[in-house]
C-alpha positions as CSV (number, residue, x, y, z in Angstrom):
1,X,-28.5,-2.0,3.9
2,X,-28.0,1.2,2.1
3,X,-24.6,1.7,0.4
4,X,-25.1,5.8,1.1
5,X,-24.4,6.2,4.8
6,X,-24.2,10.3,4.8
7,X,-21.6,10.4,7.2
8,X,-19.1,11.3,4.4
9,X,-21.1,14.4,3.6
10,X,-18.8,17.1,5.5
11,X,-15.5,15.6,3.8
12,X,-14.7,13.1,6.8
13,X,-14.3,9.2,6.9
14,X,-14.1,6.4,8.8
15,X,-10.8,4.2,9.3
16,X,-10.6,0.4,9.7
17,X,-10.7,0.6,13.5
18,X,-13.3,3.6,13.7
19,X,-11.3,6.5,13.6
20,X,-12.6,9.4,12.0
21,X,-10.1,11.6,9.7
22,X,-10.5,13.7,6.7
23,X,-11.0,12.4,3.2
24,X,-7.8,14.4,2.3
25,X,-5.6,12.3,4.4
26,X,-2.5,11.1,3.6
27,X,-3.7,7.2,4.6
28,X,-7.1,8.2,2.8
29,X,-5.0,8.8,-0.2
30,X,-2.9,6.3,-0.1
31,X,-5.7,3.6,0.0
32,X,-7.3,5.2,-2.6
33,X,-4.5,4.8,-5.2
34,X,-4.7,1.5,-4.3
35,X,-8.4,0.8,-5.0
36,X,-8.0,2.9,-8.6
37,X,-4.5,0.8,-9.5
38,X,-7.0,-2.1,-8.7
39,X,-9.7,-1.2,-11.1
40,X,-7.1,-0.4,-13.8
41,X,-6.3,-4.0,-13.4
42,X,-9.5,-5.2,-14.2
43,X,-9.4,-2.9,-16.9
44,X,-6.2,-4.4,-18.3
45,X,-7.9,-8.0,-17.6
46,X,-10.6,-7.4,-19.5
47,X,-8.9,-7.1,-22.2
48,X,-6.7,-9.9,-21.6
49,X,-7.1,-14.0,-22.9
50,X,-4.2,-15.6,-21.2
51,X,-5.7,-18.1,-18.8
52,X,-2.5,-17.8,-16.4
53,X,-2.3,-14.1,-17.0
54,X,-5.8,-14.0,-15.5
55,X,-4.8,-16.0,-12.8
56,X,-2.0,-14.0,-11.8
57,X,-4.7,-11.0,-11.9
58,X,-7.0,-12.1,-9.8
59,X,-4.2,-13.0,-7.3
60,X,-2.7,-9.7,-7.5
61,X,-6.4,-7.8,-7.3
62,X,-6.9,-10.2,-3.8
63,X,-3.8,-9.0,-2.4
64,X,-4.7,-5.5,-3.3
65,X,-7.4,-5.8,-1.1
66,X,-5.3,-6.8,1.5
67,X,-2.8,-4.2,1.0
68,X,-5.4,-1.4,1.1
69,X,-7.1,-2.8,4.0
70,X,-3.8,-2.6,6.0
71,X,-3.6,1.0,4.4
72,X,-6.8,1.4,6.1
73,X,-5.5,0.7,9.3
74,X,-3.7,2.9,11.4
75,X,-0.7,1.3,13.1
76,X,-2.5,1.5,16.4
77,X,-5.6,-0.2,15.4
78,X,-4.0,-3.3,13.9
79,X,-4.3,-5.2,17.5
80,X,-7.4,-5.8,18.9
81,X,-7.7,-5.8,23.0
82,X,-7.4,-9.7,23.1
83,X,-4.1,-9.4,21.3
84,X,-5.6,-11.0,17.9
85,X,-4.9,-9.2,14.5
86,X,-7.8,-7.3,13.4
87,X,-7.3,-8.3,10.1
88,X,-7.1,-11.5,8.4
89,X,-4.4,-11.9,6.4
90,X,-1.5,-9.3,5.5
91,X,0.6,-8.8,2.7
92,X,4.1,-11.2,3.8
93,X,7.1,-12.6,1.8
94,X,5.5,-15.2,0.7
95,X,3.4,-12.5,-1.8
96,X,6.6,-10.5,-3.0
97,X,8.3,-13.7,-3.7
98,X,5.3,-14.6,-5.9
99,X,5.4,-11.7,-8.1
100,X,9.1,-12.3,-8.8
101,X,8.7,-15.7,-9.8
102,X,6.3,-14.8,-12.0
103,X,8.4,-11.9,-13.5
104,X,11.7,-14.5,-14.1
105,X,9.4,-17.1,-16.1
106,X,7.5,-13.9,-18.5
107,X,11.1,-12.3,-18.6
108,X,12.7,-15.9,-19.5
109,X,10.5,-16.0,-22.7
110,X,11.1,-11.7,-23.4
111,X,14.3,-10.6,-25.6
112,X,16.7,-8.6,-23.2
113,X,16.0,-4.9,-22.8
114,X,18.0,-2.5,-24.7
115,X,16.0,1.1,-24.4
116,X,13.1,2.4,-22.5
117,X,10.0,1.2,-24.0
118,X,7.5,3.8,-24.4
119,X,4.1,3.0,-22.8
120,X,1.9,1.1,-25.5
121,X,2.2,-2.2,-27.5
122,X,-1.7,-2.7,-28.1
123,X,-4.9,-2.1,-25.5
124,X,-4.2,-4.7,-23.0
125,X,-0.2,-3.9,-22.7
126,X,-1.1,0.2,-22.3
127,X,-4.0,-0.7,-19.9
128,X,-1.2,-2.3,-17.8
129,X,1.6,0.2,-18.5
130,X,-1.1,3.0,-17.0
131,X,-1.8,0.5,-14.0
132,X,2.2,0.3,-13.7
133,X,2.4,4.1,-13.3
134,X,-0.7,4.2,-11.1
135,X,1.0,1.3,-8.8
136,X,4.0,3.8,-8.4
137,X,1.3,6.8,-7.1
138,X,0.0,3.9,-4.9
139,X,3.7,3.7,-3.7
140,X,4.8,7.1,-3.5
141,X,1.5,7.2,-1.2
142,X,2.5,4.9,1.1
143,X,5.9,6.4,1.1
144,X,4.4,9.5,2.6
145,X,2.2,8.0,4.9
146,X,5.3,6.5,6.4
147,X,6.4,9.7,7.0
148,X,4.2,10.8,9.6
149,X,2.6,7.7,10.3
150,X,4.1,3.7,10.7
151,X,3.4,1.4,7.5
152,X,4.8,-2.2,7.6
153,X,7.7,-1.9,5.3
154,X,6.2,-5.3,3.3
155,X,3.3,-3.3,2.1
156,X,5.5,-0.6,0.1
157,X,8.0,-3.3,-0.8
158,X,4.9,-5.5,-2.9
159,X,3.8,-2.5,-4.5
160,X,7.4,-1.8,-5.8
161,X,7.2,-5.5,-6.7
162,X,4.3,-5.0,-8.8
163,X,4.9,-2.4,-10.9
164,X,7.8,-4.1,-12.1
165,X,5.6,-7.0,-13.0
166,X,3.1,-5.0,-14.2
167,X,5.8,-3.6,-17.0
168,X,7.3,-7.1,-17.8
169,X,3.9,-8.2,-17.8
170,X,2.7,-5.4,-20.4
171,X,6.1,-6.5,-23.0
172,X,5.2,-10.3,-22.4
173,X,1.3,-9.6,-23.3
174,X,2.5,-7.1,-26.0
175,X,4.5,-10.3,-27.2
176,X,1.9,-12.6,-27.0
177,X,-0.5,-10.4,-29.1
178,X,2.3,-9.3,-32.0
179,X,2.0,-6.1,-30.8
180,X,5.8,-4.5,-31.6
181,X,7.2,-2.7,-28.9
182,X,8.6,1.3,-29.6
183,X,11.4,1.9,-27.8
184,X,12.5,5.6,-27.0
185,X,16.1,5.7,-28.5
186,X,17.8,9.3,-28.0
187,X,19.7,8.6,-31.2
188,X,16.6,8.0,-33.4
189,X,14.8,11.3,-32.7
């Protein structure tokens, strides 16, 4: 099998489901800030040693899949006729839940915030910080798509989950490295 189909070629794709839309949709765009937030997170990994950190990664990059394939779907389309799910697995609860775990035991181990950080604290903290800001385009995406068309509320709730991970996750990595953080402090301009 050929990974060129041509059918792209006159700016249209095809949906999970088989429906044909333009590449400029809002659901095209929305699962497309997905799939770049997830290869800014194997960016960040690869730059990463923390076995657990790479753990959590992975994870994460798996239910980004899963996210985007749902963002793939119109709402229509997520039944089949015999009343089965077309797709596996979706993004639940049990997946937010996760990420906030996660977040209490890096920010358990963090000292308390007392200004903004500004986005750096050594390669694999700003490859996370830009995957942060990317997760909130993802988001905003979604948001929009909502808008016209229906999105299970779970799937915008994880990536608003994430991207808070993503930042505590870029101070705890900066901390595990002894990279300092810079904080933006209006007084010390």
């Amino acid at each position: 099998m050929k990974i060129y189909t041509k059918t792209g070629d006159k700016g249209q794709t095809a949906l999970y489901g088989g429906t044909r839309v333009s590449k400029a949709s809002a659901r095209v765009d929305s699962y497309g800030n997905i799939d770049e937030l997830n290869s800014f997170i194997g960016i960040a990994k690869s730059h990463i040693e923390d076995e657990e950190v790479l753990r959590q990664l992975k994870k994460i990059q798996f239910d980004l899949f899963t996210v985007g394939s749902e963002a793939a779907t119109p709402a229509d389309k997520l039944m089949l006729a015999n009343g089965k799910s077309r797709l596996p697995i979706i993004i639940s609860e049990t997946e937010i839940e996760e990420l906030e775990q996660w977040m209490d035991a890096f920010e358990d181990k963090l000292e308390p915030l007392q200004y903004f950080i500004l986005p750096g604290g050594g390669k694999p903290a700003t490859f996370l910080h830009a995957a942060r800001t990317i997760c909130r385009r993802a988001e905003r995406s979604l948001v929009f798509l909502n808008e016209s068309e229906e999105v299970r509320p779970e799937l915008i709730k994880y990536l608003n989950r994430l991207s808070d991970y993503l930042f505590v996750l870029a101070r705890y990595i900066s901390k595990l490295n002894n990279e300092p953080e810079e904080y933006w402090n209006p007084n010390e301009r």
